[in-house]
C-alpha positions in Angstrom: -2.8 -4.6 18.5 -1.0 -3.2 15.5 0.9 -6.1 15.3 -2.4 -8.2 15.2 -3.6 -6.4 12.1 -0.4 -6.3 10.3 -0.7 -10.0 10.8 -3.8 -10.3 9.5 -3.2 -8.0 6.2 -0.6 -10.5 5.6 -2.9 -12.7 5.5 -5.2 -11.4 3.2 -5.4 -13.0 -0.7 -2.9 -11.3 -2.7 -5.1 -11.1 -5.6 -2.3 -13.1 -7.8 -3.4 -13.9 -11.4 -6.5 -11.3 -11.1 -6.6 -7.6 -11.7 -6.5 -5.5 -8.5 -9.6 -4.3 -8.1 -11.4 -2.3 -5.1 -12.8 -5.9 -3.9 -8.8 -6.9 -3.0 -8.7 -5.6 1.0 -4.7 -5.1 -0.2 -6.3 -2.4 -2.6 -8.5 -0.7 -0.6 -6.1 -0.5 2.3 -3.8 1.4 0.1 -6.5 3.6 -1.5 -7.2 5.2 1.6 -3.9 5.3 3.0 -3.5 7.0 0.0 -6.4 9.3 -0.1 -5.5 10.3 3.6 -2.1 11.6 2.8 -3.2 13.5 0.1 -6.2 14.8 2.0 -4.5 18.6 2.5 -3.2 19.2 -0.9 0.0 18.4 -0.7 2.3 15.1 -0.8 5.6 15.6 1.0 8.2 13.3 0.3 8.3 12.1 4.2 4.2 11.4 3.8 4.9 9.2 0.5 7.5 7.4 2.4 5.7 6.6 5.5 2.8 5.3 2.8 5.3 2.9 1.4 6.7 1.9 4.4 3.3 0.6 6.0 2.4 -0.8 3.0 5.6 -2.6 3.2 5.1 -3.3 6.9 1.8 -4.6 6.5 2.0 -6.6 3.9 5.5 -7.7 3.6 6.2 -6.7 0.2 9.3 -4.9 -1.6 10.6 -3.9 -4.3 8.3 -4.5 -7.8 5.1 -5.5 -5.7 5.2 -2.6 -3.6 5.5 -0.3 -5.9 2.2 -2.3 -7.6 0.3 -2.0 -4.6 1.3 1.4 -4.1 0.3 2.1 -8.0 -3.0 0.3 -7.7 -4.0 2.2 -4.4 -2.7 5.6 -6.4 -5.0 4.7 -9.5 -8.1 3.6 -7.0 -8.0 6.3 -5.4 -8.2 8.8 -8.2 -10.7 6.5 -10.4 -13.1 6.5 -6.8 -15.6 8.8 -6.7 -16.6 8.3 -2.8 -14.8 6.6 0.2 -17.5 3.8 0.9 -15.8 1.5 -2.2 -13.0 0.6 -0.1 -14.1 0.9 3.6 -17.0 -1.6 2.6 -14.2 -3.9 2.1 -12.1 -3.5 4.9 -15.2 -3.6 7.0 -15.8 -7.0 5.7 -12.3 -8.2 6.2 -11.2 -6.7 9.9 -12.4 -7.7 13.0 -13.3 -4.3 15.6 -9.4 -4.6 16.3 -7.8 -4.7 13.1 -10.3 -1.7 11.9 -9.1 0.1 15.1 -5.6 -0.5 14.1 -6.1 0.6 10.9 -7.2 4.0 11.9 -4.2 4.0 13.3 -2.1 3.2 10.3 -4.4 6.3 8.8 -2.8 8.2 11.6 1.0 7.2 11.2 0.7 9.1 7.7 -1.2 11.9 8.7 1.5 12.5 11.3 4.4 11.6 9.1 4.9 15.2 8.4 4.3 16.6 11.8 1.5 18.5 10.8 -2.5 17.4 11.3 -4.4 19.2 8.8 -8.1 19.4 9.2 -9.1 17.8 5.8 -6.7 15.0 7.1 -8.7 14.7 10.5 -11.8 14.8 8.1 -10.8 12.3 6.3 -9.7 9.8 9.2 -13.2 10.8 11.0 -14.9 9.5 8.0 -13.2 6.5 7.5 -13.6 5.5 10.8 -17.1 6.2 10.9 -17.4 4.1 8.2 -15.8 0.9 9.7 -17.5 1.5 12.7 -14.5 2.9 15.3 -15.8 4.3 17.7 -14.8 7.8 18.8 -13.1 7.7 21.7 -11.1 4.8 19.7 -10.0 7.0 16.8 -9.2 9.9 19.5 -6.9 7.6 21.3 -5.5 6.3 17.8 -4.7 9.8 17.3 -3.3 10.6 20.3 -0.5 7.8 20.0 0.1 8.9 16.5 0.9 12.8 17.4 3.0 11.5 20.5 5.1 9.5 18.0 5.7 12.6 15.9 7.9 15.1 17.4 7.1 18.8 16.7 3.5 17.8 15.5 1.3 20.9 14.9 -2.9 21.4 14.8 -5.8 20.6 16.4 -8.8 18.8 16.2 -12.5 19.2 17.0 -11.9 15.7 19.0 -9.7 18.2 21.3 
């Protein structure tokens, strides 16, 4: 599954010759990968480069453009004043499988720390409601996630 959606980020315009905006799916995917790893307060070095590295994954960039993408999510995120600006987009532009994997993605960098915090787990429970994954979907996104991350700590109300 993850490798569906990763496939189809790729394929998403690259917004080349425009300003990134919030409408650019690129853009919005990084906001809130963004907004989720700084959801508790604090950006740990290992969060930041789990961010990069799915942004890199997912869209197959490196070097100059990543760091863009990275930059553009950054300032999106902190211009935003409410989360519906970019899952509106992504809703648009995934399929019920590539919004599930993307909850997943959320999870990778909530768990890239080994810690789930519960503003994180707020955040990902908003997001998701937002896209429209279901519950039991997010839980299980979640559940893969922690099982990837040795030593993760907290709980969730999902529990």
């Amino acid at each position: 599954m993850f490798d569906r959606v990763l496939s189809f980020l790729r394929d998403l315009p690259a917004g080349a010759g425009r300003h990134a905006s919030t409408d650019d799916p690129r853009v919005a995917a990084s906001a809130l990968l963004y907004h989720v790893m700084n959801a508790d307060g604090v950006r740990q070095d290992v969060e930041w480069e789990r961010f990069k590295a799915v942004l890199a994954e997912s869209y197959s960039v490196s070097g100059a453009e990543l760091e863009a993408l990275a930059a553009a999510g950054e300032r999106a995120d902190n211009e935003a004043i409410d989360l519906y600006a970019f899952t509106s987009v992504l809703k648009r532009h995934l399929d019920a499988e590539g919004r599930k994997a993307f909850i997943g993605l959320m999870w990778e960098i909530v768990y890239a720390d080994g810690e789930l915090h519960e503003l994180e787990d707020n955040t990902v429970w908003r997001v998701a409601e937002l896209i429209g994954v279901e519950r039991h979907d997010r839980v299980e996104a979640r559940r893969k996630a922690a099982a990837q991350a040795p030593g993760a700590r907290g709980t969730s109300s999902d529990e």
